[in-house]
Structure formats: structure tokens, C-alpha cells
Backbone as XML, in Angstrom:
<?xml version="1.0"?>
<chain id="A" units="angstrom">
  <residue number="1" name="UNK">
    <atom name="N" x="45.074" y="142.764" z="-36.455"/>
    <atom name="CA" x="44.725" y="142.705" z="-37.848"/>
    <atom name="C" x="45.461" y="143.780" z="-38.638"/>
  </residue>
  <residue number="2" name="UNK">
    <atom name="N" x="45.320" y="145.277" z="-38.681"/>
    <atom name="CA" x="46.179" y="146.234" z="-38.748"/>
    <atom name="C" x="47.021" y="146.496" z="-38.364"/>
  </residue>
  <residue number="3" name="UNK">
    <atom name="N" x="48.400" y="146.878" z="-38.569"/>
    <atom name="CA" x="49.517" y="146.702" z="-38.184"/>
    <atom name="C" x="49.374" y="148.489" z="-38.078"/>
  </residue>
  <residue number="4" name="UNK">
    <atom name="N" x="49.526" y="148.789" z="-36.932"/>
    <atom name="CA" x="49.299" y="150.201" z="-36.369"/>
    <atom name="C" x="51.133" y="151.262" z="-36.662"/>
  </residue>
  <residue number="5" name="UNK">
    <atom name="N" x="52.160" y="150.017" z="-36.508"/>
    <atom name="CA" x="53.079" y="150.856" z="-36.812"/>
    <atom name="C" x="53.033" y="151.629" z="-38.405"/>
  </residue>
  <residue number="6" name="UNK">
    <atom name="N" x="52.582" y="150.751" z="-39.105"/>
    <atom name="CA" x="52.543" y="150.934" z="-40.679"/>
    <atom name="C" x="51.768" y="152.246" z="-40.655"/>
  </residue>
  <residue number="7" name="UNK">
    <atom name="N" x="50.348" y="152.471" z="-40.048"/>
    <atom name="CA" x="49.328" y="153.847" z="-40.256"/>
    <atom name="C" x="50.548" y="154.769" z="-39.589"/>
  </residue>
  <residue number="8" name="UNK">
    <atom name="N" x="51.082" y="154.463" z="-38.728"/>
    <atom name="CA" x="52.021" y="155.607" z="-37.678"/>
    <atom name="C" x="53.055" y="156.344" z="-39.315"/>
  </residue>
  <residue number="9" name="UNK">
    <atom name="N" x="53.417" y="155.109" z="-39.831"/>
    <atom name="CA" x="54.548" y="155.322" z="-41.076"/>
    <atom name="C" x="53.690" y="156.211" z="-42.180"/>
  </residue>
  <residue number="10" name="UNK">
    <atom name="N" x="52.607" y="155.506" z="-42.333"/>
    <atom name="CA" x="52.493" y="156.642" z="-43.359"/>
    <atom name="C" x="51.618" y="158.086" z="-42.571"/>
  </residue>
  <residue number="11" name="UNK">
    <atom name="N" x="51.464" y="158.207" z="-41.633"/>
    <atom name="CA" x="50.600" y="159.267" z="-41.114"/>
    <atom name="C" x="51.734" y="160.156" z="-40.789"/>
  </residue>
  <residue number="12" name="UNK">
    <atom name="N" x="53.032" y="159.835" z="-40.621"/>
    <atom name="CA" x="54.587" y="160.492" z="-40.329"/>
    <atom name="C" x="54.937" y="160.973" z="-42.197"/>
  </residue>
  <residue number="13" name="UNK">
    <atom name="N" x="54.761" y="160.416" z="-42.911"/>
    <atom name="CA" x="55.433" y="160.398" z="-44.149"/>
    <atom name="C" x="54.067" y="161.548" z="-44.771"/>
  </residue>
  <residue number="14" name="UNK">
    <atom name="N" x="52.709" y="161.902" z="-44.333"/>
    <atom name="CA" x="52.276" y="162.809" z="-45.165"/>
    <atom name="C" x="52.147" y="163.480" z="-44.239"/>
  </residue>
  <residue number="15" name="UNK">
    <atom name="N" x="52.776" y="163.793" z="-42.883"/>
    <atom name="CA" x="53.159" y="165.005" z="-42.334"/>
    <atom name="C" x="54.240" y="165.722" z="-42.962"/>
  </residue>
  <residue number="16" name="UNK">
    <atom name="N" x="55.414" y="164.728" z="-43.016"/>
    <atom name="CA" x="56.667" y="165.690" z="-43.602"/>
    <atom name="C" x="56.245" y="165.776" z="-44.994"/>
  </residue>
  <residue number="17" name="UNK">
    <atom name="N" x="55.437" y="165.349" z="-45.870"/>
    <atom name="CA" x="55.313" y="165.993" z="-46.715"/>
    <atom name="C" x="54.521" y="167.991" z="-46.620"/>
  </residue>
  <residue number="18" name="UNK">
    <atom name="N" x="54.075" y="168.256" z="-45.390"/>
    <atom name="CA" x="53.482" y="169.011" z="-45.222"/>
    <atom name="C" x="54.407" y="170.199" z="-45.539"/>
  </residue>
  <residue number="19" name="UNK">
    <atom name="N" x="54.616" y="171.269" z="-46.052"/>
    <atom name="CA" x="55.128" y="172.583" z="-46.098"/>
    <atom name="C" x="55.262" y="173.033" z="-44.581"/>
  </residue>
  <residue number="20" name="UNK">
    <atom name="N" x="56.566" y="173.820" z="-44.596"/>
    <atom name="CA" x="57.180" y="174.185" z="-43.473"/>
    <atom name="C" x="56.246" y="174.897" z="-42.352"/>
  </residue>
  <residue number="21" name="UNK">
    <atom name="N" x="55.678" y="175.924" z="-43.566"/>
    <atom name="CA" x="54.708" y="177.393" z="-42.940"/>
    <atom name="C" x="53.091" y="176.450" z="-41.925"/>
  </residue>
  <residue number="22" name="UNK">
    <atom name="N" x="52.926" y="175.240" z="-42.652"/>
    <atom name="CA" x="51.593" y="174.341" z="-41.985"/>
    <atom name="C" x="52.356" y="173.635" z="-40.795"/>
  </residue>
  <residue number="23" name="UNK">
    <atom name="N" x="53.514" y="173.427" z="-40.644"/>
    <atom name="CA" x="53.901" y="172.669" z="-39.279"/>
    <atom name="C" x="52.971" y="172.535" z="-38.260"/>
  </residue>
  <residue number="24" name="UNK">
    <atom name="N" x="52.425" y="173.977" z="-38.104"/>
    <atom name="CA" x="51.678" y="174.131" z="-36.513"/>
    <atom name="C" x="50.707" y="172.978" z="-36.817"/>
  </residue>
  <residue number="25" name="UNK">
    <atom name="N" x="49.660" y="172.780" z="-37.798"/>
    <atom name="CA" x="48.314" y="172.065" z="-37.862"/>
    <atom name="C" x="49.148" y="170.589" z="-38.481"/>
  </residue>
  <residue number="26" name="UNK">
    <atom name="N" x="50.388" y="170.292" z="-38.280"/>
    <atom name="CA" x="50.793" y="168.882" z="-39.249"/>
    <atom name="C" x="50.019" y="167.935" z="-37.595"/>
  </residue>
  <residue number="27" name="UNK">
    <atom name="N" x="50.024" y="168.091" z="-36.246"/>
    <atom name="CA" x="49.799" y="167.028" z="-35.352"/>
    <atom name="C" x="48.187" y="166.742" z="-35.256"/>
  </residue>
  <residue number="28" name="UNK">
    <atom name="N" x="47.438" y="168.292" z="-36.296"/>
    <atom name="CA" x="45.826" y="167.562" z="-36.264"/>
    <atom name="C" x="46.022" y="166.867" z="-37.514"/>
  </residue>
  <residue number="29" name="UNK">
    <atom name="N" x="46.945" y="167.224" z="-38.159"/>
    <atom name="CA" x="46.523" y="166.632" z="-39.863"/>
    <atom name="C" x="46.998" y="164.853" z="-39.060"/>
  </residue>
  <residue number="30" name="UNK">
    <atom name="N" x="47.891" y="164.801" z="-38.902"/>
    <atom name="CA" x="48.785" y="163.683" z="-38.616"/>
    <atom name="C" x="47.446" y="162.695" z="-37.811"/>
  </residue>
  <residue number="31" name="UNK">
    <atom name="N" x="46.796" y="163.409" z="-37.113"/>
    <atom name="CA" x="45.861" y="162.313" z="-35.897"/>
    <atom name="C" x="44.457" y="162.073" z="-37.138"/>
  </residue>
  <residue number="32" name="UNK">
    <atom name="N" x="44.179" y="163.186" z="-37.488"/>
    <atom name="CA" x="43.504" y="163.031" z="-38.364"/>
    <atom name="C" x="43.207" y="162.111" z="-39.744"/>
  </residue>
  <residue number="33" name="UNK">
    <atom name="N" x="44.540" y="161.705" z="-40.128"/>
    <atom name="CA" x="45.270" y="160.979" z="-41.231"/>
    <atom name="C" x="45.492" y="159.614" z="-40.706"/>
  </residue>
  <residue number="34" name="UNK">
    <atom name="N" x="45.606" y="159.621" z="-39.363"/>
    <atom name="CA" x="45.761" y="158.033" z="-38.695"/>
    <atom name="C" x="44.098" y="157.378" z="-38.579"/>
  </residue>
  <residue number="35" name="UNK">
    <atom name="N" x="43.320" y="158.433" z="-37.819"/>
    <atom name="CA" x="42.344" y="158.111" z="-37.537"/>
    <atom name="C" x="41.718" y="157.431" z="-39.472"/>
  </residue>
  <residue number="36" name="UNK">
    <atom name="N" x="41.875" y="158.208" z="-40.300"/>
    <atom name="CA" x="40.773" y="157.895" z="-41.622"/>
    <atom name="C" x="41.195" y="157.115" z="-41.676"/>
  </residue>
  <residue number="37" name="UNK">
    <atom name="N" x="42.812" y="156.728" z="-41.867"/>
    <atom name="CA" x="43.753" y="155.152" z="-42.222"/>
    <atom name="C" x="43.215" y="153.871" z="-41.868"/>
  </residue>
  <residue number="38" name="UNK">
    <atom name="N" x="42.799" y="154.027" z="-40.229"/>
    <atom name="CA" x="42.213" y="152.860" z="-39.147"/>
    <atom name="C" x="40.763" y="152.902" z="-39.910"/>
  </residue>
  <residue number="39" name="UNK">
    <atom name="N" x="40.440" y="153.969" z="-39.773"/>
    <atom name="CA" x="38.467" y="153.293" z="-39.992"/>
    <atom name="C" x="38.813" y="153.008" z="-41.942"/>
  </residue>
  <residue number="40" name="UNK">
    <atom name="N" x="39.427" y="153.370" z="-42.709"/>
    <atom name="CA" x="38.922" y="152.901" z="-43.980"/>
    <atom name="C" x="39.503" y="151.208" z="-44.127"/>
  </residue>
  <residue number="41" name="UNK">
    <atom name="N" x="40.844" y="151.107" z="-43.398"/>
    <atom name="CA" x="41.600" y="149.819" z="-43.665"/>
    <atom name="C" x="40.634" y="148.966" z="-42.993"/>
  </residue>
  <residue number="42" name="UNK">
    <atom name="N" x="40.047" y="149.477" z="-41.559"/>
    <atom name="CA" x="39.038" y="148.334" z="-41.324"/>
    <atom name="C" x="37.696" y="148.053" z="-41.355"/>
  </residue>
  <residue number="43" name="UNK">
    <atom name="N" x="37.662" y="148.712" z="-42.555"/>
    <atom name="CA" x="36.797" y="148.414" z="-43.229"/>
    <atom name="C" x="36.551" y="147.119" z="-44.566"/>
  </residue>
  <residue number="44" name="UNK">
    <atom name="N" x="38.178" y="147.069" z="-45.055"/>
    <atom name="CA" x="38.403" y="146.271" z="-45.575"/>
    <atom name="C" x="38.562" y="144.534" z="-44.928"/>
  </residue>
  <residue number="45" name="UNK">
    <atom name="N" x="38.455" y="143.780" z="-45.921"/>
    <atom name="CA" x="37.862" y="142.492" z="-45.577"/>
    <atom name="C" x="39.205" y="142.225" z="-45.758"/>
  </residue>
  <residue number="46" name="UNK">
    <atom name="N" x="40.576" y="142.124" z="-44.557"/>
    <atom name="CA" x="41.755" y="141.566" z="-44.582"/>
    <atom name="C" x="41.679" y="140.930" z="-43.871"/>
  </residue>
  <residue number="47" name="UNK">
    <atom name="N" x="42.666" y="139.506" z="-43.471"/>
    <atom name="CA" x="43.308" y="138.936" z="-42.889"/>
    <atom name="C" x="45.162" y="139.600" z="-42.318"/>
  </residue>
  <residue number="48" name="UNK">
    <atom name="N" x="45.249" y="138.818" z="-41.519"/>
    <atom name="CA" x="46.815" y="139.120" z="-40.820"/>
    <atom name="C" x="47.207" y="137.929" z="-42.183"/>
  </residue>
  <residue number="49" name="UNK">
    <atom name="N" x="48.743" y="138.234" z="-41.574"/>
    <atom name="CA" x="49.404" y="137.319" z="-42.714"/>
    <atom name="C" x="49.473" y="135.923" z="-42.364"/>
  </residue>
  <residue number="50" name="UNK">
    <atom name="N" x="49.422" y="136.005" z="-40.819"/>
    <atom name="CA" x="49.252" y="135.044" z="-39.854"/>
    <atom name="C" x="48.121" y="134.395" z="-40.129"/>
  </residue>
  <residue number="51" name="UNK">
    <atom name="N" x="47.215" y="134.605" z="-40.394"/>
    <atom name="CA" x="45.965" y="133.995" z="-40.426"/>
    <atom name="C" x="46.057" y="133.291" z="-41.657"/>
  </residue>
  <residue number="52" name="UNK">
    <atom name="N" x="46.633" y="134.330" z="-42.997"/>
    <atom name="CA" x="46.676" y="133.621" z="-43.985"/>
    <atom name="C" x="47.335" y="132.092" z="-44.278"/>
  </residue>
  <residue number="53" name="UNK">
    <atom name="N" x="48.710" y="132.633" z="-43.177"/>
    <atom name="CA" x="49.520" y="131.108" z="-43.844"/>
    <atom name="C" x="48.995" y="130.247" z="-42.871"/>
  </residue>
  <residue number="54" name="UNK">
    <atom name="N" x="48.354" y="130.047" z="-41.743"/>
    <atom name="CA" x="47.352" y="129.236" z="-41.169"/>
    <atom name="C" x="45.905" y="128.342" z="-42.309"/>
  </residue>
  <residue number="55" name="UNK">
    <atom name="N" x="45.693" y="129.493" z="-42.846"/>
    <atom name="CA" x="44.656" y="128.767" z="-43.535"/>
    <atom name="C" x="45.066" y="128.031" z="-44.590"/>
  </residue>
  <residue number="56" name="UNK">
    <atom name="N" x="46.352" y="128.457" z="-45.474"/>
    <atom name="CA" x="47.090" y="127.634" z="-46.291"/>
    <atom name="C" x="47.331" y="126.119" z="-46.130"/>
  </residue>
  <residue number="57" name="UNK">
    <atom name="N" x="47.696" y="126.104" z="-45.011"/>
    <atom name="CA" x="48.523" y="125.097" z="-43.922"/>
    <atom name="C" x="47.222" y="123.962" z="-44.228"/>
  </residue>
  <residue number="58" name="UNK">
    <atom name="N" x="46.283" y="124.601" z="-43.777"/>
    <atom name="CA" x="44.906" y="123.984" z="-43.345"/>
    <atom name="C" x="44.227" y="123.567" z="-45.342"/>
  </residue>
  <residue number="59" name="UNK">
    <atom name="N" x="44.513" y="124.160" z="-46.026"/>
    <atom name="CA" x="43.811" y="123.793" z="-47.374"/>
    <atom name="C" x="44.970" y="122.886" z="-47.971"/>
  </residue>
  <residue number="60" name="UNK">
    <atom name="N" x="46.398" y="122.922" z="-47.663"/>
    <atom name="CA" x="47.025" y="121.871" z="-48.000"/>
    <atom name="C" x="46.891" y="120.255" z="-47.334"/>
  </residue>
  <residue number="61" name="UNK">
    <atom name="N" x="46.429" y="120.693" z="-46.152"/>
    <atom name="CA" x="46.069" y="119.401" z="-45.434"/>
    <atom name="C" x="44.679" y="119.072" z="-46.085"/>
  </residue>
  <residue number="62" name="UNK">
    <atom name="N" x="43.834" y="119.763" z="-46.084"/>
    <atom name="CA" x="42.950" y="119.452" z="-46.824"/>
    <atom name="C" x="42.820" y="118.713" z="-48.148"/>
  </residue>
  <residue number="63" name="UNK">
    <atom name="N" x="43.940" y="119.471" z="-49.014"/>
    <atom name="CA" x="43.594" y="118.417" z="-50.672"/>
    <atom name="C" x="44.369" y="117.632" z="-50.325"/>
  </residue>
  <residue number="64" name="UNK">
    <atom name="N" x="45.490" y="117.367" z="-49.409"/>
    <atom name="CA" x="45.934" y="116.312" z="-49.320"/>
    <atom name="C" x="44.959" y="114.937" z="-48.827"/>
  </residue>
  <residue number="65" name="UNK">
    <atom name="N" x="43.934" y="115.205" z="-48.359"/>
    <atom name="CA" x="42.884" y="114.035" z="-47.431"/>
    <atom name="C" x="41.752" y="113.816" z="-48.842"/>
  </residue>
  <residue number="66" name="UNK">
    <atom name="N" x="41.805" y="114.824" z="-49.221"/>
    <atom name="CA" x="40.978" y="114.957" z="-50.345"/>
    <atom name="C" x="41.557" y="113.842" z="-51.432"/>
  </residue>
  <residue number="67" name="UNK">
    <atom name="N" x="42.583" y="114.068" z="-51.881"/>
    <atom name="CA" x="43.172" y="112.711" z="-52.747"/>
    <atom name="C" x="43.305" y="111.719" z="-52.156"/>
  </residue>
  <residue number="68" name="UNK">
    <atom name="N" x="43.639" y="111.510" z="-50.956"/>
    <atom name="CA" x="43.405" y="109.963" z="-50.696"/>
    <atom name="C" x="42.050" y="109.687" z="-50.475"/>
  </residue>
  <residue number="69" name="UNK">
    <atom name="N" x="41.006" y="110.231" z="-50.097"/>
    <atom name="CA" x="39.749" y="109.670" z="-50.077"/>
    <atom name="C" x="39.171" y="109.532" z="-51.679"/>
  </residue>
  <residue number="70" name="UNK">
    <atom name="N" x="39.715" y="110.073" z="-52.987"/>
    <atom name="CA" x="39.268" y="110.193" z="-53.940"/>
    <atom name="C" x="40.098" y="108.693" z="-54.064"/>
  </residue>
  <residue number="71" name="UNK">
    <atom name="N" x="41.385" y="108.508" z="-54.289"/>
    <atom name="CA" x="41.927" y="106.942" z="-54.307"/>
    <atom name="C" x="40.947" y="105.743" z="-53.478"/>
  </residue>
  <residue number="72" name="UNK">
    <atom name="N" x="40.699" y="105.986" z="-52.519"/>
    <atom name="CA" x="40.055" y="105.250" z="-52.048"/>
    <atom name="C" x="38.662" y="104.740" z="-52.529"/>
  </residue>
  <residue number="73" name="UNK">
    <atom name="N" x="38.039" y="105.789" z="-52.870"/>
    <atom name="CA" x="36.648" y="105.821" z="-53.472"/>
    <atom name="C" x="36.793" y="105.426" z="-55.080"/>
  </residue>
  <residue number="74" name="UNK">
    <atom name="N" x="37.946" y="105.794" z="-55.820"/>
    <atom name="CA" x="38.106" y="104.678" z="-56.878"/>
    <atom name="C" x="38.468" y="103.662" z="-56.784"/>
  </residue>
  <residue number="75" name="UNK">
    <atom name="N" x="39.112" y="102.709" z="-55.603"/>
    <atom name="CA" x="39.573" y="101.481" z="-55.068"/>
    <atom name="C" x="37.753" y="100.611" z="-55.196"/>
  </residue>
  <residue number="76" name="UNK">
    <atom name="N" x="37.336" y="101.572" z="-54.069"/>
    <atom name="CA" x="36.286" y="100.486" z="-53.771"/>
    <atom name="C" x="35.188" y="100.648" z="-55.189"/>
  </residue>
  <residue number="77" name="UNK">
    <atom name="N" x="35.161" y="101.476" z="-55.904"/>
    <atom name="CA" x="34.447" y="101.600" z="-57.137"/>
    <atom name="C" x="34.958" y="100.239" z="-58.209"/>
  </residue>
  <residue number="78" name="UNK">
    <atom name="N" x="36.146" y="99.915" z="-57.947"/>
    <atom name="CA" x="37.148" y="99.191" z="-58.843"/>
    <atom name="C" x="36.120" y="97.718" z="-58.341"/>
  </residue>
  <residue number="79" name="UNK">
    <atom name="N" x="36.379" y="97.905" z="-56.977"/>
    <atom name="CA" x="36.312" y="96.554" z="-56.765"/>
    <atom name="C" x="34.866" y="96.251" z="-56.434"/>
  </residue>
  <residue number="80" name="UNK">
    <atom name="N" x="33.744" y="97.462" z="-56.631"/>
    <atom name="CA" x="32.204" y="97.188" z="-57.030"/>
    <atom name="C" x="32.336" y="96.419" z="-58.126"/>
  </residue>
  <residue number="81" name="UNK">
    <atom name="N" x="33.128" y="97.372" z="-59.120"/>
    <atom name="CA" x="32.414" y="96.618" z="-60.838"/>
    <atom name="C" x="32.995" y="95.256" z="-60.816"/>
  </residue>
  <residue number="82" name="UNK">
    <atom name="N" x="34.035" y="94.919" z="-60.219"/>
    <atom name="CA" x="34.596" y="93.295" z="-60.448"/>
    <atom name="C" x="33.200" y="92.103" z="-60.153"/>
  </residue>
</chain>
């Protein structure tokens, strides 16, 4: 669901933002900064992207069945009122 390289990217990118003289404490900040990343992102109500264009896939098949049963159901409506 989380793409773990991405937390690695930014948990690397606000280390080197760290000042030279903090180096020593950048590998607790760094584990520390991964760890909040993981528990707040999954916390959030995401999907993979994978999942997304799966479900797409699946709602296009869907209105597609959806209009022909709506044609259909005005067919036989047509041919009630006759």
C-alpha cells in the first residue's frame, strides 16, 4: 500500500537537510522521521495505484452493463405500452 522507498526518500531528504554540527543524531532523527511517515500515511484511507486502476476497469465495465440493461428496460417498456 505504502511505497516504503518514497518514506526512505523523504526520511534521506530531511536528514540532509539537517546542519552539519547534528550529523551524529541525523540516524535517530532519520528512523524516527520514517517511523511517524509509516504510522501517519497509514493512517490514511489510500489505495495503491494498482488497486485504483483495477477499480476503474471494474466501474467502466460496470456503466457499460448499466446502459445496456437501461436500453433494454426501455425496449420492453416500449413494447408494454404498445
Amino acid at each position: 500500500m505504502i511505497n516504503a522507498k518514497k518514506i526512505e526518500e523523504i526520511a534521506k531528504q530531511v536528514t540532509d537537510a539537517i546542519p552539519p554540527g547534528l550529523k551524529s543524531v541525523a540516524n535517530d532523527i532519520e528512523d524516527k522521521t520514517k517511523t511517524v511517515l509509516q504510522r501517519k500515511l497509514s493512517q490514511l484511507d489510500v489505495v495503491t495505484r494498482e488497486e485504483f486502476d483495477v477499480q476503474t476497469q471494474v466501474l467502466i465495465k460496470t456503466r457499460a452493463k448499466l446502459s445496456e440493461l437501461e436500453a433494454k428496460i426501455a425496449e420492453l417498456e416500449a413494447k408494454l405500452g404498445e
